[in-house]
C-alpha positions as CSV (number, residue, x, y, z in Angstrom):
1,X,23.7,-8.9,10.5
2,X,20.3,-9.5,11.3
3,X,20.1,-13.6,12.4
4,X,15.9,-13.8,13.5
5,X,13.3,-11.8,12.2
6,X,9.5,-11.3,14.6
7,X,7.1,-10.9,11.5
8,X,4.3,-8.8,13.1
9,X,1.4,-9.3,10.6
10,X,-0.1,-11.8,9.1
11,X,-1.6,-13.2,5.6
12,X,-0.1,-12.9,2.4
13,X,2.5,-10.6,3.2
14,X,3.7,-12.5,6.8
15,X,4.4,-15.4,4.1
16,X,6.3,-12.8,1.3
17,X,8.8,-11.8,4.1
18,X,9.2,-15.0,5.7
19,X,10.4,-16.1,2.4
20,X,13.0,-13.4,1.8
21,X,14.3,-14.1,5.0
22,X,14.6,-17.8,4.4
23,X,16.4,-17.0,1.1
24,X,19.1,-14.7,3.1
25,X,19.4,-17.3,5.8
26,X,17.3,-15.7,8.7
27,X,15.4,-17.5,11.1
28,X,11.7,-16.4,11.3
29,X,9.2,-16.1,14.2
30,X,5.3,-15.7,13.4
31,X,3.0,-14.4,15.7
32,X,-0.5,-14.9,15.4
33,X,-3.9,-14.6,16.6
34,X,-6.0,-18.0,17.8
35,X,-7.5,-17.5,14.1
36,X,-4.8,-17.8,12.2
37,X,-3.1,-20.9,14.0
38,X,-3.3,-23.1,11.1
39,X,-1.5,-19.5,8.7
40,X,0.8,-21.1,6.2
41,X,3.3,-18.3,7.3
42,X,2.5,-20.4,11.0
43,X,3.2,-23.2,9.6
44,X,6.6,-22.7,7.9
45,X,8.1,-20.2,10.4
46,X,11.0,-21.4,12.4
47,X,8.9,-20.3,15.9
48,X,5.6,-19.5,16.1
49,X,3.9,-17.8,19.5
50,X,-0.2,-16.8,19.9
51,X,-0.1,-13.0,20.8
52,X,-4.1,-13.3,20.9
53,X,-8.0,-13.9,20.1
54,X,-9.0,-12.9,17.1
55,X,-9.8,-9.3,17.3
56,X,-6.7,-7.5,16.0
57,X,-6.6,-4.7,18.9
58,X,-6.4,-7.8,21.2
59,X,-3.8,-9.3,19.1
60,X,-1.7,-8.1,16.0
61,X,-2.2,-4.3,17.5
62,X,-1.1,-5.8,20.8
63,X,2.4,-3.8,21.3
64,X,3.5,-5.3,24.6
65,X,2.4,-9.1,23.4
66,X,4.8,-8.6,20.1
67,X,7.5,-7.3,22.3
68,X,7.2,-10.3,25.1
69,X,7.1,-12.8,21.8
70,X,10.4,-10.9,20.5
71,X,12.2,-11.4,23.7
72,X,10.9,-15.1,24.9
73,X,12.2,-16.2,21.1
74,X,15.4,-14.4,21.0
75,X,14.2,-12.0,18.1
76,X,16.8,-9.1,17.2
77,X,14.4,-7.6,14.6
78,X,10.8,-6.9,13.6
79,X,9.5,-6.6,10.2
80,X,6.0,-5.0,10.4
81,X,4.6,-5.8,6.8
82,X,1.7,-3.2,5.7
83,X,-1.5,-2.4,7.7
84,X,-1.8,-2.9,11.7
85,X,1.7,-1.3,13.0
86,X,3.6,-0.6,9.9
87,X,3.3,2.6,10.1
88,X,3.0,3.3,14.0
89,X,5.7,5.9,15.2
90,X,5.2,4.7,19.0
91,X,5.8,0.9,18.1
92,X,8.8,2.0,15.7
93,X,10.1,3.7,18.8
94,X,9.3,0.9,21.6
95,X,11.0,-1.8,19.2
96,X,14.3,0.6,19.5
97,X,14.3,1.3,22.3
98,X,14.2,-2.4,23.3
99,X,17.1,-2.8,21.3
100,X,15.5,-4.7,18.8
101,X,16.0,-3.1,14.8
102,X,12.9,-1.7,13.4
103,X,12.9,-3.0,9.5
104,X,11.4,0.1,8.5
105,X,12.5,4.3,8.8
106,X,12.6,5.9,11.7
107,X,10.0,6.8,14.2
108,X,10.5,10.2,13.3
109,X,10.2,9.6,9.4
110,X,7.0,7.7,10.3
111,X,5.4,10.3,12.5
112,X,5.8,13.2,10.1
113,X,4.7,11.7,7.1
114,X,1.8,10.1,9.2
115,X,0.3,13.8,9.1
116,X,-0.9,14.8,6.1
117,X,-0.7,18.2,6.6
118,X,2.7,18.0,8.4
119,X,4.0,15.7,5.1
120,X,2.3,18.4,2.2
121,X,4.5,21.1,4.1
122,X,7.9,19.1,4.5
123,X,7.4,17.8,0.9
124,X,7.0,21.5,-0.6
125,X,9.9,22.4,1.5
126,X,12.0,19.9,-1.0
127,X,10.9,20.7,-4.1
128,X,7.8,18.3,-4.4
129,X,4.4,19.8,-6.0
130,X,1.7,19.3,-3.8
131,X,-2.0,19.6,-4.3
132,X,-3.4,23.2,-4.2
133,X,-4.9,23.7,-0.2
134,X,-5.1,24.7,2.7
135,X,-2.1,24.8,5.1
136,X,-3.2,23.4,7.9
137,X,-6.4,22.3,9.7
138,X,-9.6,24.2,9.1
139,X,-11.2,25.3,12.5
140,X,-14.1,26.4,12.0
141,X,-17.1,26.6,9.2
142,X,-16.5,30.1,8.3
143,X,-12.7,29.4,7.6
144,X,-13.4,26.7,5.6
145,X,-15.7,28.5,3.3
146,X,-13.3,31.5,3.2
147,X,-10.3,28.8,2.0
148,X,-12.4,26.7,0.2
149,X,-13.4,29.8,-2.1
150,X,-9.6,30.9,-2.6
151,X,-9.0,27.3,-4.1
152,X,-11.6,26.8,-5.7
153,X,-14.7,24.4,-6.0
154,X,-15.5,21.5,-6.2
155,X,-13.4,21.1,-2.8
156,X,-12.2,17.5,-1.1
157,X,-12.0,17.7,2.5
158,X,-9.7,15.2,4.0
159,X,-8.8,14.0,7.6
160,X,-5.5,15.1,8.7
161,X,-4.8,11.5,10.1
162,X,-5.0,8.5,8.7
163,X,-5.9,6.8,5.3
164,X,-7.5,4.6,2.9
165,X,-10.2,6.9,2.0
166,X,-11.7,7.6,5.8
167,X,-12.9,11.0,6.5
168,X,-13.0,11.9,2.9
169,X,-15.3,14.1,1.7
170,X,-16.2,15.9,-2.0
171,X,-18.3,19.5,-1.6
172,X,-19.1,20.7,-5.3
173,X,-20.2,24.0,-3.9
174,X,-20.6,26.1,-1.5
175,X,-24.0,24.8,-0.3
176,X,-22.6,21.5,0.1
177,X,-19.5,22.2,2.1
178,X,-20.8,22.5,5.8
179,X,-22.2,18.9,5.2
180,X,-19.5,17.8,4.0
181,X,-17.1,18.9,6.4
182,X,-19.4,17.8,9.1
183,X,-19.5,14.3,8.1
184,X,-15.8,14.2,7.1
185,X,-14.9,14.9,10.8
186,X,-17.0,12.2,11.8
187,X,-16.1,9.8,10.0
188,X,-12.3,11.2,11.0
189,X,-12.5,10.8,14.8
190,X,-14.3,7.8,14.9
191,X,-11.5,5.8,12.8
192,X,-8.8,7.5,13.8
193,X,-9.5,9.2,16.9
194,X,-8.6,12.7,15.1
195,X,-10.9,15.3,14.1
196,X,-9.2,17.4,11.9
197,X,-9.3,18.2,8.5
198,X,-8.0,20.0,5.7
199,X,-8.9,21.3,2.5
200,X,-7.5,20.8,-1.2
201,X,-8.7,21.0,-4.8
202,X,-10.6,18.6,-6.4
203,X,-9.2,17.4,-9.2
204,X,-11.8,15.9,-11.8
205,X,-10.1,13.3,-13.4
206,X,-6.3,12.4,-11.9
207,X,-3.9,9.2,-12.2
208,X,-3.0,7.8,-9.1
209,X,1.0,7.4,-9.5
210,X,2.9,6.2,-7.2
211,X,6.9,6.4,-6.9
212,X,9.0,3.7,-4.8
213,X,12.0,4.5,-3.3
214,X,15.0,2.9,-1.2
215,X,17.2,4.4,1.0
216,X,20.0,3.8,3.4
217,X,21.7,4.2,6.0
218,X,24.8,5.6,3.9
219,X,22.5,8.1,2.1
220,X,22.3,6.5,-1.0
221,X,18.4,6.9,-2.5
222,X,17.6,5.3,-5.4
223,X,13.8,5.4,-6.9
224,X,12.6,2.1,-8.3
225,X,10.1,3.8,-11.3
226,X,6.1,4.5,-11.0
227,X,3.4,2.2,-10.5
228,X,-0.2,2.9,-11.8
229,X,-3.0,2.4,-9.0
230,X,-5.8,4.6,-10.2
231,X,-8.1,1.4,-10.4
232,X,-9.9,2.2,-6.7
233,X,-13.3,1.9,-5.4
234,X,-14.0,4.0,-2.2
235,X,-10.2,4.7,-2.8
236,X,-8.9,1.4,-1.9
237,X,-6.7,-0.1,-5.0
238,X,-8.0,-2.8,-6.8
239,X,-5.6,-3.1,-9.5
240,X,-2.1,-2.0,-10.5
241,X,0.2,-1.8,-13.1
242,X,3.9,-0.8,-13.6
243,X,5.3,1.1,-15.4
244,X,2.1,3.4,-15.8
245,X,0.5,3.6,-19.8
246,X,0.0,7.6,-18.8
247,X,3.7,8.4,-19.3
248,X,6.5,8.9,-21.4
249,X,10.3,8.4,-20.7
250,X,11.0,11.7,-20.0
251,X,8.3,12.9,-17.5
252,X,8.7,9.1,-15.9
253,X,12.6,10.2,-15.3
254,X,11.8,13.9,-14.3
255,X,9.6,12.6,-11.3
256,X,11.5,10.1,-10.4
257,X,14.7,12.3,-9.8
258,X,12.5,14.9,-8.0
259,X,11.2,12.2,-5.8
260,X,15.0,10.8,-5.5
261,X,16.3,13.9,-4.6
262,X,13.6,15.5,-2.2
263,X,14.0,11.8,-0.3
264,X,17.8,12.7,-0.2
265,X,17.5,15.6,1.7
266,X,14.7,14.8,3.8
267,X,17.4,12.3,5.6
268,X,14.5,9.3,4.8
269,X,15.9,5.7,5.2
270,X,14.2,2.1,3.9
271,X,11.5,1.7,2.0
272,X,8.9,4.0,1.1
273,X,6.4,5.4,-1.6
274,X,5.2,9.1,-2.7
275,X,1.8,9.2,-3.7
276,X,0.8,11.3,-6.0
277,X,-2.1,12.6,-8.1
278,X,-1.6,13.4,-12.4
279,X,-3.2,15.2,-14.5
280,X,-2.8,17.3,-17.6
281,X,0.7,17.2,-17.2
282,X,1.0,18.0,-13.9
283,X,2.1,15.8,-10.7
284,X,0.0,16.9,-7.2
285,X,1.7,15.0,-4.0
286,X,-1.1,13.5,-1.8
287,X,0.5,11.0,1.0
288,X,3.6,9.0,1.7
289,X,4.0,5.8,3.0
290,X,6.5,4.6,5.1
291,X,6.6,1.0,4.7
292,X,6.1,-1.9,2.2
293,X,3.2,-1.7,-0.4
294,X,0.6,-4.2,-1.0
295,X,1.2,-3.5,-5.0
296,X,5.3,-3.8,-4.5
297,X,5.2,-7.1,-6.6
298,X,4.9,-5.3,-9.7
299,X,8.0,-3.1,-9.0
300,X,10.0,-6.3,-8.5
301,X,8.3,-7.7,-11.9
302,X,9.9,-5.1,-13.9
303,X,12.7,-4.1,-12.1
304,X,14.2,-7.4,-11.0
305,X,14.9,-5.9,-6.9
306,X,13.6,-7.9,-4.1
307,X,12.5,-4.8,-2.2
308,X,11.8,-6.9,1.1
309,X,15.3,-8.3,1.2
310,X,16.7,-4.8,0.5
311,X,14.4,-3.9,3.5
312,X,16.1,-6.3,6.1
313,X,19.7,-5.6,4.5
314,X,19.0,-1.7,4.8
315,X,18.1,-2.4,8.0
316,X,20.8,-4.7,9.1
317,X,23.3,-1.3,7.6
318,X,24.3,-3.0,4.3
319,X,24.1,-0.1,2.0
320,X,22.1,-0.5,-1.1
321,X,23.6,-2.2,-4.0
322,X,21.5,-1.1,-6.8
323,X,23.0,1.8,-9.2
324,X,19.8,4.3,-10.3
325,X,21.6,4.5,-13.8
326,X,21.1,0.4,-14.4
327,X,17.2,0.6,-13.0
328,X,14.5,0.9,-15.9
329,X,11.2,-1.3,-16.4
330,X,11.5,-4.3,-18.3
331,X,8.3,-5.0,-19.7
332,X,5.2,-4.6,-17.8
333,X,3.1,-5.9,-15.1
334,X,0.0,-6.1,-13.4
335,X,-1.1,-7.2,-10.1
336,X,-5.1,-7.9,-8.8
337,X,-6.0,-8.2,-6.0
338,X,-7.9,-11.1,-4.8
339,X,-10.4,-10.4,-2.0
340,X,-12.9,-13.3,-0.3
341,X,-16.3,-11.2,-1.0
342,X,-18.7,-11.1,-3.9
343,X,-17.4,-9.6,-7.2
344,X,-20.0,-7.0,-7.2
345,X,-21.7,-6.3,-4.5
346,X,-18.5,-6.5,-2.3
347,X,-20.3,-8.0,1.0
348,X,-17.3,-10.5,2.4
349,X,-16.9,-13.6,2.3
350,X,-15.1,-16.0,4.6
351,X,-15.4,-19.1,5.0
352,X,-13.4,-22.9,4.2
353,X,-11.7,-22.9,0.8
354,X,-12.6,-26.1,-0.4
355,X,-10.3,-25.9,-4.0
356,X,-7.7,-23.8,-4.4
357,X,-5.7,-23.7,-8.0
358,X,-3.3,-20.8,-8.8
359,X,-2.6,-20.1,-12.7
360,X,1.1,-21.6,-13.6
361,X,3.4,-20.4,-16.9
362,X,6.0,-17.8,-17.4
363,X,5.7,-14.5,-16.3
364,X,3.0,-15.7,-12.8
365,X,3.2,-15.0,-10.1
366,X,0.9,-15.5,-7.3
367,X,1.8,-13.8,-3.5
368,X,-0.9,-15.6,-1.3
369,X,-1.3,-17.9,2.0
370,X,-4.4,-19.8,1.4
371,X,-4.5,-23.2,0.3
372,X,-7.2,-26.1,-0.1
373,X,-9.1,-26.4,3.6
374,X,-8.0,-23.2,4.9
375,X,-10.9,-21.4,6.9
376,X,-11.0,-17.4,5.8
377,X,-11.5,-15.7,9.4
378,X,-14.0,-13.3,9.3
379,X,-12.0,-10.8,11.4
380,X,-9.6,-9.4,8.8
381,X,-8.9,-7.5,5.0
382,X,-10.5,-9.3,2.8
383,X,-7.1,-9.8,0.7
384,X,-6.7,-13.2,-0.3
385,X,-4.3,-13.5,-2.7
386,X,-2.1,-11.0,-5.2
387,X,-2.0,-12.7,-8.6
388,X,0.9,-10.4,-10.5
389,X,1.9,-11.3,-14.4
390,X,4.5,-10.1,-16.3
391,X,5.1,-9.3,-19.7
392,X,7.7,-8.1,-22.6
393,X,5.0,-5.2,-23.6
394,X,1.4,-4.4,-22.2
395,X,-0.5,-6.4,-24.6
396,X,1.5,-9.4,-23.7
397,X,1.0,-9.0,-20.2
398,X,-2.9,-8.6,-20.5
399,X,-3.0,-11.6,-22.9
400,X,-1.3,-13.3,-20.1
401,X,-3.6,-11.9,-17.2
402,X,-6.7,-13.1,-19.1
403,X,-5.7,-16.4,-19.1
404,X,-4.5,-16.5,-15.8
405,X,-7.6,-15.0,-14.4
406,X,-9.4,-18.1,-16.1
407,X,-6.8,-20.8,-14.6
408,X,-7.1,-19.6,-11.2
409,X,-9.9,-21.6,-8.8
410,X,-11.3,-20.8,-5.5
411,X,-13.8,-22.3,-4.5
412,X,-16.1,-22.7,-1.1
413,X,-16.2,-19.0,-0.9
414,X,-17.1,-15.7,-3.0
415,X,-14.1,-13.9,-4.7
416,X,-14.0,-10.9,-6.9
417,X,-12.5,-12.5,-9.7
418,X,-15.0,-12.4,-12.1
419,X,-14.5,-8.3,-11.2
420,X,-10.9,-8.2,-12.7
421,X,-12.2,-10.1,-15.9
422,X,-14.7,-7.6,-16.1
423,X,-12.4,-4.8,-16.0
424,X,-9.7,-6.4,-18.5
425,X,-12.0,-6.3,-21.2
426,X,-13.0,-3.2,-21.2
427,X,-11.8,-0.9,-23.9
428,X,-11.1,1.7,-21.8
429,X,-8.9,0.1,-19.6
430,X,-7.3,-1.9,-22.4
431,X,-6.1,1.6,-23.7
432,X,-4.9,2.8,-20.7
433,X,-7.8,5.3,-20.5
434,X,-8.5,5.6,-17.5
435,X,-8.4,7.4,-14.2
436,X,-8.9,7.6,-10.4
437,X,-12.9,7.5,-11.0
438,X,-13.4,5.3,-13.8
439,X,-13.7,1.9,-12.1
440,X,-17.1,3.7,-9.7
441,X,-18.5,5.1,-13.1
442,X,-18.3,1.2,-14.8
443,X,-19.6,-0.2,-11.5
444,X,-22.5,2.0,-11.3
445,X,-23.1,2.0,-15.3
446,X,-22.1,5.1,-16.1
447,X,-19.3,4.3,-18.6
């Protein structure tokens, strides 16, 4: 059994695992950068060492610092959260081969479906629909243009590496495409140090639905139901909800055996999510990821799992105690994500929290690190705090956001609250009408 977890993040989520750990007995270490000394996680962590200044190469992306902190406090496992090394096949790989567990899949699992390309091509292989494309990297301008009319315009063309909406680019014709496949490599190499690109079809007006799974080391896979996350601006998620208003029973249990299966045979183990893209009917696979979710709350809203401590225990070779016949939503739920910048133009903003409330009731909950005098570092996400509510039906739950949004105080800095108000009361959104692009078309007045 896993006795001391190395949390290797920071924020909200360093604070969500530190407390599953507590709750299964495990000791905690933090690590942290000289900004985040004063962390709540910091604070209540069993040991605590300073892997860094503030800049995250120099400190939560610093491999051999984690590793030293691991061994000085007598760590024999490292939970990565989400962002920085979560999903880093060479730090997956270092931690094992230190002899230290990896609370996460394998390095191998991590690397393949790190590729986009590489992942489309194993996920056809097992029976998962994938987005109409190209099958690998497009080398030149006139092989994009030769692709690009077998699928189909408009075209999206998409870095190979990488994620949240970097090198990402839409060409509605054929006059549009060099452009756009220009800038999309850009953008690609400079963020992720990879220049290459694929193509797919664009599709108009898709769902984002995204499937959770858990596997172990036994080969058991069960799939924890869909969550919604089509609310996005410059594809980053703004909002989720589980289970999603755009499907019935029956294409909710079809997927989710597809996905179950397909994870099966792929050999996966832990946590991980299949993102995919709906429409009319039909289910497109885009990414997965191979670690914990920022939106994972609302999973465990209506599904009653603690997905981080089935993490650690997957991890520690427990095998999963959770039958797929007894999973099914119970109610519904909705996360927003709170984020330190201004609720409509976006610009950040960190700074000392001077009052800090959360909502209270049943069905709240509220997955954050901040409290009254703590000093927002400039040098990180803007995530705050998650503020998730539950409810026996949809209605409920929004009837219960909506007065939670109006409980919950911050104050010293800028937060996009007002934003989720906004976007509550919109008819629209209150009828689950919605998709991937609707949130840019009310921001810029077009709905």
């Amino acid at each position: 059994m896993i006795e001391k977890v190395l949390i290797a993040n920071r924020g909200e989520v360093a604070l969500r695992i530190h407390r599953a750990c507590r709750e299964m007995g495990i000791k905690t270490v933090a690590v942290h950068s000289t900004a985040d000394a004063d962390a709540m996680h910091v604070r209540l962590a069993d040991q605590s060492v300073c892997i860094g200044p503030p800049p995250a190469r120099q400190s939560y992306l610093n491999i051999p610092a984690i590793l030293t902190a691991a061994n000085i406090t007598g760590a024999d496992a490292i939970h990565p959260g989400y962002g920085f090394l979560s999903e880093n096949a060479s730090f997956a790989q270092i931690v094992v081969e230190h002899g230290i567990t990896f609370i996460g899949p394998t390095a191998e699992h991590i690397q393949l479906m790190g590729n986009k390309i590489a992942a489309k091509t194993a996920m056809r292989k097992v029976g998962i629909p994938v987005v109409p494309g190209t099958d690998g990297p497009v080398n030149s301008i006139s092989e994009a243009k030769s692709e690009a009319a077998r699928i189909g315009y408009p075209i999206l063309v998409k870095a190979a590496a990488g994620g949240g909406g970097k090198g990402m680019r839409v060409a509605r014709g054929p006059s549009e495409l060099e452009p756009m496949l220009l800038q999309a490599k850009q953008e690609a190499m400079a963020a992720f140090g990879n220049d290459a690109v694929y193509l797919e079809r664009w599709l108009e007006h898709p769902r984002h639905i995204e499937f959770q799974i858990l596997a172990d080391t036994h080969g058991k896979v069960v799939q924890l139901g869909e969550r919604d996350c089509s609310l996005q601006r410059r594809h980053q998620k703004v909002l989720e909800e589980a289970p999603s208003p755009a499907l019935n029973a029956e294409t909710r249990t079809r997927m989710g055996e597809i996905v179950r299966k397909a994870m099966a045979k792929i050999g996966y183990c832990g946590a991980g999510t299949l993102e995919f893209l709906y429409e009319d009917g039909e289910f497109f696979f885009i990414e997965m990821n191979t670690r914990l979710q920022v939106e994972h709350p609302v999973t465990e809203m209506v599904t009653g799992i603690d997905i981080v401590r089935e993490m650690i225990s997957i991890a520690s070779g427990a095998p999963i105690g959770i039958d797929q016949a007894r999973v099914a939503p119970r109610g519904h739920a909705i996360e927003c994500r709170i984020n330190a910048e201004n609720a409509f133009t976006f610009k950040p903003s960190p700074g000392r929290i001077t009052d800090y409330h959360p909502p209270g009731g049943p069905g709240l909950r509220i997955d954050s690190a901040v409290y009254s005098g703590y000093t927002v570092p400039p040098f990180y996400d803007s995530l705050i705090a998650k503020l998730i509510v539950h409810g026996a039906t949809r209605t409920e739950c929004l009837m219960r956001l909506r007065r939670a949004l109006t409980e919950l105080v911050v104050g010293g800095i800028e937060t996009n609250i007002r934003l989720h108000e906004r976007i509550i009361a919109e008819r629209s959104f209150l009828d689950g009408a919605y998709d991937i692009h609707w949130l840019e078309r009310l921001l810029s007045g077009q709905t």
